[in-house]
Backbone as a ProteinNet text record, in pm:
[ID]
protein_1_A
[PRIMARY]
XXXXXXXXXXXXXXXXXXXXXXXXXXXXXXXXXXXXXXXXXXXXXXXXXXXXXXXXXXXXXXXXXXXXXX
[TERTIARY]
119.4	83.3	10.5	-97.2	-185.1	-168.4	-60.4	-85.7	-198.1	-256.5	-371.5	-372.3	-399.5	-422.3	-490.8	-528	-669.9	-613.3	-669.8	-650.2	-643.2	-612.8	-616.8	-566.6	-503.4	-455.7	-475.6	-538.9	-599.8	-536.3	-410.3	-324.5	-180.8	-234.8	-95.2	-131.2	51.4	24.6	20.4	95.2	148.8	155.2	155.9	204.5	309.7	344.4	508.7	485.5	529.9	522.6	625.1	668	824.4	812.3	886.1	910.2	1046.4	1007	1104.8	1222.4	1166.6	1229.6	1332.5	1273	1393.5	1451	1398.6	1474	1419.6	1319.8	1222.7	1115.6	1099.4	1009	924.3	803.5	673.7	558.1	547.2	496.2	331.6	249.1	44.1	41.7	-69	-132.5	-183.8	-250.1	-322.3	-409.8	-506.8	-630.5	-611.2	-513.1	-489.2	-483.9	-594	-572.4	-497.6	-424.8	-393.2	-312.2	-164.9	-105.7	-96.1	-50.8	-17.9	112.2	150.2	295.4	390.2	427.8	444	602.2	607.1	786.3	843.8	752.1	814.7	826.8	970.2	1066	883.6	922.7	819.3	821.6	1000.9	972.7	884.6	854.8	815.1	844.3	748.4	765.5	666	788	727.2	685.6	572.9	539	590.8	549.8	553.4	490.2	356.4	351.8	329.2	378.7	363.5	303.7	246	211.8	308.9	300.5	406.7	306.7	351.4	291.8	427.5	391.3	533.7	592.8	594.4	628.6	697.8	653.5	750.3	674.4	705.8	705.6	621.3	538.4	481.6	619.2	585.1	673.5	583	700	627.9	561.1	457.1	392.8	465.6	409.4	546.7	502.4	627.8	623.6	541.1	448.5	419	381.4	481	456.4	349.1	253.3	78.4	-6.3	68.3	-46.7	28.8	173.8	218.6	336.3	339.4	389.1	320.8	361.3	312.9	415.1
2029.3	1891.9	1839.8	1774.4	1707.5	1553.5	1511	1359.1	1309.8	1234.2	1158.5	1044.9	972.9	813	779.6	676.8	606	591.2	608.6	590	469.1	373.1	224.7	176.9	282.3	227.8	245.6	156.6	205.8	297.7	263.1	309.5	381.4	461.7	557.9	673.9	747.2	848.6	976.1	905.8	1017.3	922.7	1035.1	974.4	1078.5	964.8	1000.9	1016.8	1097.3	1091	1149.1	1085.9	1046.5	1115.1	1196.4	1235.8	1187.1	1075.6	980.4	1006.8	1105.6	1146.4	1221.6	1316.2	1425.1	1380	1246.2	1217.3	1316.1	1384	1443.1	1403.3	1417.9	1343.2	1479.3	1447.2	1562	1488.4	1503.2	1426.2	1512.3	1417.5	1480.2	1417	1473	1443.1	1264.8	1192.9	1071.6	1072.8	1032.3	1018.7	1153.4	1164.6	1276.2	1154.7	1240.2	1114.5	1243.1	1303.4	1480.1	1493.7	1542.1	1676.2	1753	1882.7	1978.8	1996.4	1937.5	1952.3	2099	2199.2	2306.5	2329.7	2376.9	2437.9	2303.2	2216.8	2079.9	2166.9	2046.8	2160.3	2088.8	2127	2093.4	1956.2	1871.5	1740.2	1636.9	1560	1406.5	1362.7	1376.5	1303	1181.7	1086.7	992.3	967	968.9	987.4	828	864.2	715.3	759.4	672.6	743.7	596.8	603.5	496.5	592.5	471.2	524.1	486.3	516.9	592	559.8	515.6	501.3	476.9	493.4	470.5	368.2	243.9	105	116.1	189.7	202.4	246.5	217.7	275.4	117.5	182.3	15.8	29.1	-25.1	-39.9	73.8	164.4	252.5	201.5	249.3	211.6	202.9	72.6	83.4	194.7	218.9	350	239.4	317.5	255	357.8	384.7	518.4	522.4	443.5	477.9	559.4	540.6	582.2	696	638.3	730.8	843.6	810.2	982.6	1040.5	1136.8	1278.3	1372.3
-851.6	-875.9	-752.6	-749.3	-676.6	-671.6	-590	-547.4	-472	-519.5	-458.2	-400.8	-318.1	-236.6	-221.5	-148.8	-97.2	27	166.7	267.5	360.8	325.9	361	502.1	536.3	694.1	791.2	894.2	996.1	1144.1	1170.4	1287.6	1176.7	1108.8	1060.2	1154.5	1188.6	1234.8	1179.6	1021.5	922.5	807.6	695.4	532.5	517.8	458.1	409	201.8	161.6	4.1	-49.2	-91.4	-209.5	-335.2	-390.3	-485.7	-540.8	-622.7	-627.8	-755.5	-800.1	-899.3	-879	-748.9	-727.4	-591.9	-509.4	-406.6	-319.7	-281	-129.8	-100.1	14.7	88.1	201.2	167.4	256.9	325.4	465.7	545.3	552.3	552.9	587.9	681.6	734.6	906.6	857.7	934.1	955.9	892.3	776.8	729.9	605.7	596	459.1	331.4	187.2	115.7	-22.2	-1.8	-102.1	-58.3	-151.6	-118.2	-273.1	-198.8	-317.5	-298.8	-411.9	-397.5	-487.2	-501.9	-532.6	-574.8	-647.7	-696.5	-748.8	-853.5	-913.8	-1051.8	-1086.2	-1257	-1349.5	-1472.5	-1559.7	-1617.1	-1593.3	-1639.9	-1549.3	-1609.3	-1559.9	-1410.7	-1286	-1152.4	-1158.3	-1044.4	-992.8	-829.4	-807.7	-654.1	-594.7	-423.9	-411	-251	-197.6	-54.6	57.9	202.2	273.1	355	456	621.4	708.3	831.6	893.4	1044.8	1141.2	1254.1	1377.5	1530.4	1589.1	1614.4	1560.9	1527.9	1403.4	1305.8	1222.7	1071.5	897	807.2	755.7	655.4	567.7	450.1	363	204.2	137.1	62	4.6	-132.1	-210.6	-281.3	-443.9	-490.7	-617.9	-714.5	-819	-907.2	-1042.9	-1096.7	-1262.6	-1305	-1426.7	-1549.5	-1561.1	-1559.4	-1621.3	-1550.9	-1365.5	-1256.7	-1171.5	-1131	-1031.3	-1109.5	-1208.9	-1283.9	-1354.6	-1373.7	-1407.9	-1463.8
[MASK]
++++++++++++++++++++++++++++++++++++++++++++++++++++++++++++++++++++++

């Protein structure tokens, strides 16, 4: 599965992305707008991804069945 973003933040040091379904979490470098996420069961995930800088975490992005599952 290929989660996708838009890169909107200017001082992240990292993204953080939620697999909210199964409760894990996989961190990308700064200016990553992709991951491949690998070894997901065949039902229904819901992503969720924030930035991450050393001040601290934004609010992760909300879940809607239409966009962020799969």
């Amino acid at each position: 599965m290929v989660v996708e973003w838009s890169d909107q933040a200017a001082d992240e040091k990292w993204y953080e992305i939620s697999d909210s379904t199964l409760g894990q979490i996989k961190k990308v470098t700064a200016n990553s707008t992709s991951l491949t996420w690998t070894g997901l069961p065949v039902d229904k995930q819901c992503f969720q991804v924030r930035a991450v800088n050393f001040v601290g975490a934004s609010e992760w992005t909300p879940v809607g069945a239409r966009v962020e599952c799969a």
